[in-house]
C-alpha positions in Angstrom: 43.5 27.5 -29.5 40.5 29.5 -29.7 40.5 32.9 -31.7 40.5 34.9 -27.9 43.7 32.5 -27.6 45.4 34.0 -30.6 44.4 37.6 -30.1 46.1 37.2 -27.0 49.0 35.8 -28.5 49.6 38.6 -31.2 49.1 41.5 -28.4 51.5 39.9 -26.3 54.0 39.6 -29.3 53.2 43.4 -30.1 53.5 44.4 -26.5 57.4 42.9 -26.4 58.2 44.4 -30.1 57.1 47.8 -28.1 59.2 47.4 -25.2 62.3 45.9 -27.2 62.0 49.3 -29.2 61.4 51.5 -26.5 64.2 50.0 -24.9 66.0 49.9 -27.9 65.9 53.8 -28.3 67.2 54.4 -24.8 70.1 53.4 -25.9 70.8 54.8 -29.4 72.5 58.1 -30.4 70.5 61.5 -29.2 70.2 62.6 -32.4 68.4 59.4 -33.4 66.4 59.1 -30.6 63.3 61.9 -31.8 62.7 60.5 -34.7 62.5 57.1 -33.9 60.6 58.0 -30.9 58.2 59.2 -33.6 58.1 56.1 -35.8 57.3 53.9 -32.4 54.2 55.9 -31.5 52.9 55.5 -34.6 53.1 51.9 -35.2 51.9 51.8 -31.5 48.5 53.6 -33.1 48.6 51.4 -35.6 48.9 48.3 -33.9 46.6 49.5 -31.6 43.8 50.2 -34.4 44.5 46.9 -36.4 44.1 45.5 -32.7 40.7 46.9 -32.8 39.6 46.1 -36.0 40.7 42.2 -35.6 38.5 42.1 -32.1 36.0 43.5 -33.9 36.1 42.1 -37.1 37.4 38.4 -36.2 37.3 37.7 -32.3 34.2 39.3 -31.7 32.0 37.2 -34.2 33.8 34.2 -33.5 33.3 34.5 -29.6 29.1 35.1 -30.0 29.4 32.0 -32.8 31.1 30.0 -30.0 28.4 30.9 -27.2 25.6 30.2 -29.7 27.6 26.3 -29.9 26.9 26.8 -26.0 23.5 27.4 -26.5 23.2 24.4 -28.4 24.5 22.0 -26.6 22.1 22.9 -23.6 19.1 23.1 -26.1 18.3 26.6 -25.8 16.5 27.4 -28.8 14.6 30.2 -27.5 17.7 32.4 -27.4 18.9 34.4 -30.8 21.8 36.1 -31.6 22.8 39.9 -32.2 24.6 40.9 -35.6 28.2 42.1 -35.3 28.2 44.5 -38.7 30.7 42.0 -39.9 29.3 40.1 -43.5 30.3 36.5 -42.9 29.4 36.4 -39.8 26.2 37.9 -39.9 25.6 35.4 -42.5 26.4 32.5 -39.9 24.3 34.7 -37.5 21.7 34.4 -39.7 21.4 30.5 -40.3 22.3 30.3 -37.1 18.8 31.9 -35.8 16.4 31.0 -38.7 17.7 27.5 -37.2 17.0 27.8 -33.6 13.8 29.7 -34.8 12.7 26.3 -36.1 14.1 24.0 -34.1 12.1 25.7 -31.1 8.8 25.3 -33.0 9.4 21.5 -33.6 9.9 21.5 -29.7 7.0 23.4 -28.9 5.4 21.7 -31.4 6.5 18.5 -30.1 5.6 19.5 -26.6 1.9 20.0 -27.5 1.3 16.7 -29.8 3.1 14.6 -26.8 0.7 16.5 -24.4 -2.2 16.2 -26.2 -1.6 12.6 -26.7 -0.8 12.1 -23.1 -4.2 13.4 -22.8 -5.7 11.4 -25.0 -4.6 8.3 -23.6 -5.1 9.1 -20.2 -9.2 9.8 -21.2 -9.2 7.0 -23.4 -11.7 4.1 -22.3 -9.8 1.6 -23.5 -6.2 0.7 -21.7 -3.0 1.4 -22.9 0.4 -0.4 -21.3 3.2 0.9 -22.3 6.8 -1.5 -22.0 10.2 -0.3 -22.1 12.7 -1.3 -24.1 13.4 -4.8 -22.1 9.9 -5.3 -21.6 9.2 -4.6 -18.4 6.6 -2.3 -17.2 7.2 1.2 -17.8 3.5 3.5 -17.8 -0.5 2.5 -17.3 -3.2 5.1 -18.4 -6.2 5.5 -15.8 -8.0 2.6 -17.7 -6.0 -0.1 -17.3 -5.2 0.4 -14.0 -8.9 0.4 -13.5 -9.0 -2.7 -15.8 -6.2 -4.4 -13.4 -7.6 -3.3 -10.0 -5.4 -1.2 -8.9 -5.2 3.0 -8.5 -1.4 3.4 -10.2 0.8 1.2 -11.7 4.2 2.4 -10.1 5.0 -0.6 -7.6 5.0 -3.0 -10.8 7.4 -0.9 -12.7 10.6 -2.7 -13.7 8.8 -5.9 -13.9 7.8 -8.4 -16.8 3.9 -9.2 -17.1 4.8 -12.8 -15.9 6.2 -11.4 -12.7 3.5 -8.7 -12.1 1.6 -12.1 -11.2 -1.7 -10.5 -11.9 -3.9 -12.0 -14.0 -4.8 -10.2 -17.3 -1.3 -8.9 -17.2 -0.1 -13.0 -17.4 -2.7 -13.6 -20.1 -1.3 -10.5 -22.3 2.5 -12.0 -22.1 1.0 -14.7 -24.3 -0.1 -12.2 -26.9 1.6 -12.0 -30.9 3.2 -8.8 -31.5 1.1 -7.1 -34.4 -2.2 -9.3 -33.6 -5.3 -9.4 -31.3 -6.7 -12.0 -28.6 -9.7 -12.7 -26.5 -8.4 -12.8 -23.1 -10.7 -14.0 -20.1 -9.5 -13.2 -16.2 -13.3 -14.4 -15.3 -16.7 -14.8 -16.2 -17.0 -11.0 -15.5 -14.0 -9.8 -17.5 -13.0 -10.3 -21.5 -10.7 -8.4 -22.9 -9.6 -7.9 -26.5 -5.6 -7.2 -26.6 -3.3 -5.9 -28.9 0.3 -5.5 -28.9 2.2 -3.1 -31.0 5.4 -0.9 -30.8 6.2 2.7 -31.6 9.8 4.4 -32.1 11.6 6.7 -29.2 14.9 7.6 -29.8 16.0 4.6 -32.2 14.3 2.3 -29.9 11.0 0.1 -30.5 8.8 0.2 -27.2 6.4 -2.3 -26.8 2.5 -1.3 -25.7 -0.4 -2.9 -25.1 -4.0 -1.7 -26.2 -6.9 -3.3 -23.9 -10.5 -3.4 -24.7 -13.1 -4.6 -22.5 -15.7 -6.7 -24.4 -17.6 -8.2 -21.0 -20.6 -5.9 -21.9 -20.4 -5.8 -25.6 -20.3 -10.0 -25.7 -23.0 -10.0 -23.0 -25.1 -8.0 -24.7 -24.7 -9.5 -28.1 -25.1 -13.3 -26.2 -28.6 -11.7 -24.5 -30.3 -10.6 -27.6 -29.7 -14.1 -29.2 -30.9 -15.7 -26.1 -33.9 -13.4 -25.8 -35.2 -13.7 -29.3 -34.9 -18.0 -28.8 -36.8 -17.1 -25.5 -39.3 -15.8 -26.9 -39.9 -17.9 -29.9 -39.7 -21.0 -28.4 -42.2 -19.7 -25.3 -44.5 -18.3 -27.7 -44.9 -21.3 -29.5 -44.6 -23.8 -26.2 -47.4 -21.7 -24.5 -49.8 -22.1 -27.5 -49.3 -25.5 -27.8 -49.5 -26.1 -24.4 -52.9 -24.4 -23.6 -54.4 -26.3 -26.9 -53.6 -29.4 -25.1 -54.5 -28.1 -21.7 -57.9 -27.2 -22.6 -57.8 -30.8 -24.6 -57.0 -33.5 -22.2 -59.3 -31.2 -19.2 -61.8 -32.1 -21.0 -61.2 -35.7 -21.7 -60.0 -36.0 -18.1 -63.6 -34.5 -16.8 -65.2 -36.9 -19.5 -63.3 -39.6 -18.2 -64.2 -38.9 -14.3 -68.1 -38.9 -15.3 -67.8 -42.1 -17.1 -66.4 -43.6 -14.2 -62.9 -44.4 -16.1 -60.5 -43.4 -13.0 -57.4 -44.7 -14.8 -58.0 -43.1 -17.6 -58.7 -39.7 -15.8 -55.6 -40.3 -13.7 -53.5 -40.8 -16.4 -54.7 -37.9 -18.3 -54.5 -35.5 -14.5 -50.5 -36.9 -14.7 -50.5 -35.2 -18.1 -51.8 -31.9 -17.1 -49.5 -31.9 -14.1 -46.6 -32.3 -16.4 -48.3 -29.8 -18.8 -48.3 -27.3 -16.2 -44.6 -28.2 -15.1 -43.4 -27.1 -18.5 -45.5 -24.5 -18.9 -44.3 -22.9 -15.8 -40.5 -24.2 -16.9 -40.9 -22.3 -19.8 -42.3 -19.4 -17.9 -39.4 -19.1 -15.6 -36.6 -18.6 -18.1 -39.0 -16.3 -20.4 -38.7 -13.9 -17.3 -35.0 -13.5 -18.3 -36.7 -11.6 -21.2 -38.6 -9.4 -19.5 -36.7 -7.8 -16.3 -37.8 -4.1 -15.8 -35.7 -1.7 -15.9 -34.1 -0.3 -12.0 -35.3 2.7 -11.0 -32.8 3.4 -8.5 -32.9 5.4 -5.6 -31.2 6.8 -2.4 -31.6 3.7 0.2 -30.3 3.4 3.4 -28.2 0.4 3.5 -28.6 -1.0 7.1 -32.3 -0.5 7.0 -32.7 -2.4 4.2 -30.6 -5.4 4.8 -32.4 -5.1 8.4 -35.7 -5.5 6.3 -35.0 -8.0 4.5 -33.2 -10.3 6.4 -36.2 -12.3 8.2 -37.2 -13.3 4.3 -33.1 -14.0 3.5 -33.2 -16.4 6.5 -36.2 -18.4 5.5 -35.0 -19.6 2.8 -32.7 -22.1 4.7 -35.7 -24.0 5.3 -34.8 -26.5 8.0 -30.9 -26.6 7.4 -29.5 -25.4 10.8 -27.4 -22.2 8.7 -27.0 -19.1 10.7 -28.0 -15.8 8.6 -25.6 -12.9 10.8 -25.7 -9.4 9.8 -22.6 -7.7 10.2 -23.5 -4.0 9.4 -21.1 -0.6 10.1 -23.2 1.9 11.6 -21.6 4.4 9.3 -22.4 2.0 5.7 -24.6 5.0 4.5 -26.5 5.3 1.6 -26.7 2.8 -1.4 -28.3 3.3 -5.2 -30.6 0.8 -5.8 -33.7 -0.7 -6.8 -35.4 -2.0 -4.3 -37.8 -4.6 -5.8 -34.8 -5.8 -8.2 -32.2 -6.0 -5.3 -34.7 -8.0 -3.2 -34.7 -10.5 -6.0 -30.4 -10.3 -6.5 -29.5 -10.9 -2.2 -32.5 -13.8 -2.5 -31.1 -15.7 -5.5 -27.4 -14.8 -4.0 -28.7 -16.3 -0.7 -30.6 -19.5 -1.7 -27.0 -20.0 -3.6 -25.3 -20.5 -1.0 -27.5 -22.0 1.2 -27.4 -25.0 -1.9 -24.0 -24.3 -1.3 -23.9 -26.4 2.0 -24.6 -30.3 1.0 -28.0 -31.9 3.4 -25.5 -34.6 4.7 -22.9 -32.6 6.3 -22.5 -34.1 9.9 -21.6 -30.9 11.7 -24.3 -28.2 10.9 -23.7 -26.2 13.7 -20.9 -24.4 11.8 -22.7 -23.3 9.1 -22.9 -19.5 8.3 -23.9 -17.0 6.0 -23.2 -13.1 6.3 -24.3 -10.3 5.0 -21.7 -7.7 5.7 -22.6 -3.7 4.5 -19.5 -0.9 4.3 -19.7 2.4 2.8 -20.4 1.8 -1.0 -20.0 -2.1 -0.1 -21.6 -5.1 0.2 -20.3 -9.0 0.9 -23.0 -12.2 0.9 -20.3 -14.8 2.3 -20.5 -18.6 2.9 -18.5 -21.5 4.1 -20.2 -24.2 2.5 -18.3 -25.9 -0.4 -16.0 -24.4 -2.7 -17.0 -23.2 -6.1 -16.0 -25.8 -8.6 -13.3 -24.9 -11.0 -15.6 -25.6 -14.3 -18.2 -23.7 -12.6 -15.6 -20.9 -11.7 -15.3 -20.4 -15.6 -19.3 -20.2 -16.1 -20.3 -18.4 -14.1 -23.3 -15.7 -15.3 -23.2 -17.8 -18.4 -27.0 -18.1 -19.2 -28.4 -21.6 -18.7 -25.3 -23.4 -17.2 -25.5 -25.6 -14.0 -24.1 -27.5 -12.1 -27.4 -28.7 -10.2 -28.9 -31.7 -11.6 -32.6 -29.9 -12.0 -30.9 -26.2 -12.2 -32.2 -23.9 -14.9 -29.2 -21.7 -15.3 -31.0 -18.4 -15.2 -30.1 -17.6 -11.5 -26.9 -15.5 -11.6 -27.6 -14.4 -15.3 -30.7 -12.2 -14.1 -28.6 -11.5 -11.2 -26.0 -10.1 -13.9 -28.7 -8.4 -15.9 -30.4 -6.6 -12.7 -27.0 -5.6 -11.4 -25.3 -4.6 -15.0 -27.9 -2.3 -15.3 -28.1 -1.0 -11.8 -24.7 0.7 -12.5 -23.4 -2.5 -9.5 -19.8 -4.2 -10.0 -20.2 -7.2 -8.5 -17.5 -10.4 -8.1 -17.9 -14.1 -6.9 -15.4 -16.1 -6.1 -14.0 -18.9 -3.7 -11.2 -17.1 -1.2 -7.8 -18.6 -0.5 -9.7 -18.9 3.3 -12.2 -21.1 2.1 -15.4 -18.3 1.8 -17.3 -18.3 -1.0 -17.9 -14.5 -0.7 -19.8 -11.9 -3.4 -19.3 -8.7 -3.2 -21.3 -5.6 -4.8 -19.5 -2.3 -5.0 -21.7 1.0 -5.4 -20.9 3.7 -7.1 
């Protein structure tokens, strides 16, 4: 029973002691009757004053103690309580506030690190996945969404990584907690991954920390690949025009002397001479790509421009080049000069992409499709190969017998630096299509 319970109880107790008496005197003697009238109004004051002074001194206090429990239970810390003049209890009162006092600047407190932090992670470059206590999806900042292609997160909540079925997501489910890994979705895309946990109510969560390397790796990979460039052309070229200048004039003694199998042996050499030289030439270009000076172009104009050049490089395969441009595709960034080089190295791909032999060539197509902020080169000539899926943009892999490799990297390097995303891949429908995405 609470203390309001018991003050009840005693003034109900008083209450029938008063009317017992009262009654009580109705019935005794007259001449008793005065003074005992007397003695029962003045216990009556009395009760009525130690009444008083036990609501005030007891019930009171004990009621505001009981609504600051209240308060606590709802997590009200904000509120504080009044003193009620009685020493205990103010003392209670006391604790009682300098406690809520504190408890509501750890929440405040509280409040501000979790926002900040919720900040932090939302700005943060690198992608943060946060799991819930089963390990299913539970929150994705800005950048791994970006990182997984999609605007939000919220339709794969409640799922494991394996069942997202999307493919960095599968890659990190194979990840150690407390250790990093490399992960690849692409030629395009490397990751590095960590997975850790941090504590919410007794509870380890699992998260996931994404950083995309693509760029850093690249970068690291072209500096090595420039610097052998250049050494080994440097040294190639000198060597080759001491032996140039050499065996011309051997070949121009021979051809006076009248020895003509000697001269033609030595013009086979030059020839050769001049094949390296320009071999060496081609992949020293890697070394030296300008850099874009982009500007405001209109899209439709430009693929209109170029196309005539795009389609000549079919030669005599019967491929049909089709433009399939929206009227409303706008305005692109872009260097001009450089681009001209990307869509004719992404062309003459996949015109190799359709083998001599094929017996029906009648089939064979190429677009070039332009969107707002979008472009799509697509083919349906053969498949890309799975190796070559892997390779991709890798400087100086091929697949063609007398390929130099050096195609799609400067295509990577013109594009990287152009501010382009970019993607090439084989379709579930067959097309080999690749796509460039303006900003």
């Amino acid at each position: 029973m609470s203390a309001r319970g018991y003050f009840r109880l005693i003034a109900a107790l008083i209450l029938v002691l008063t009317v017992g008496t009262t009654v009580l005197v109705l019935v005794l003697a007259p001449e008793k009757k005065e003074w005992t009238w007397l003695v029962i109004q003045i216990c009556a004051v009395a009760v009525i004053i130690l009444l008083a002074i036990l609501y005030r001194k007891t019930v009171k206090p004990l009621d505001i103690l009981s609504g600051g429990i209240d308060l606590l239970k709802e997590q009200d810390f904000s509120t504080r309580l009044r003193p009620v003049g009685q020493a205990d209890a103010d003392r209670i009162i006391e604790l009682f506030n300098r406690m809520s006092r504190q408890l509501h600047e750890d929440e405040v407190r509280a409040q501000e690190q979790n926002h900040f932090l919720e900040l932090l992670i939302a700005a943060s470059p690198m992608g943060v996945l946060i799991m819930d206590i089963d390990g299913k999806l539970s929150s994705a900042n800005p950048a791994m969404c970006r990182f997984l292609g999609l605007s939000d997160i919220g339709r794969y909540k409640g799922l494991s990584l394996n069942e997202s079925g999307l493919p960095l997501l599968r890659l990190m489910a194979s990840v150690e907690p407390d250790s990093g890994r490399i992960l690849q979705t692409d030629p395009l895309h490397i990751y590095r991954c960590t997975l850790s946990s941090f504590m919410d109510r007794g509870f380890p969560h699992p998260f996931y920390m994404v950083e995309p390397l693509t760029e850093e790796l690249y970068e690291a990979e072209k500096r090595g690949y420039r610097k052998v460039i250049r050494i080994i052309s440097h040294e190639v070229n000198n060597t080759m025009a001491g032996l140039t200048s050499a065996l011309g004039a051997m070949q121009q003694s021979s051809a006076d002397s009248g020895d003509e199998d000697t001269a033609s042996m030595l013009s086979i050499l030059l020839s050769r001479i001049d094949r390296m030289s320009r071999f060496i030439t081609d992949y020293a270009s890697m070394a030296r790509i300008p850099d874009p000076v982009c500007r405001p172009v209109d899209a439709n104009s430009f693929l209109r421009r170029t196309a005539p050049f795009l389609e000549s490089l079919k030669g005599r395969r019967q491929i049909a080049v089709v433009l399939d441009l929206e009227d409303n595709a706008g305005e692109v960034s872009i260097d001009p000069v450089l681009m001209e080089q990307v869509l004719t190295n992404i062309v003459k791909n996949a015109v190799e992409a359709f083998p001599p032999d094929t017996p029906d060539l009648s089939r064979n197509q190429i677009s070039i499709a332009s969107r707002p902020g979008y472009w799509c080169i697509s083919d349906n000539g053969l498949p890309i190969p799975e190796e070559a899926a892997r390779n991709l943009f890798t400087p100086f892999f091929s697949t063609k017998p007398d390929g130099k490799g050096i195609g799609l990297a400067v295509i990577h390097e013109i594009l990287t630096r152009s501010g382009i995303r970019f993607s090439l891949a084989t379709g579930p429908d067959g097309l080999t299509r690749f796509e460039l995405f303006f900003r």
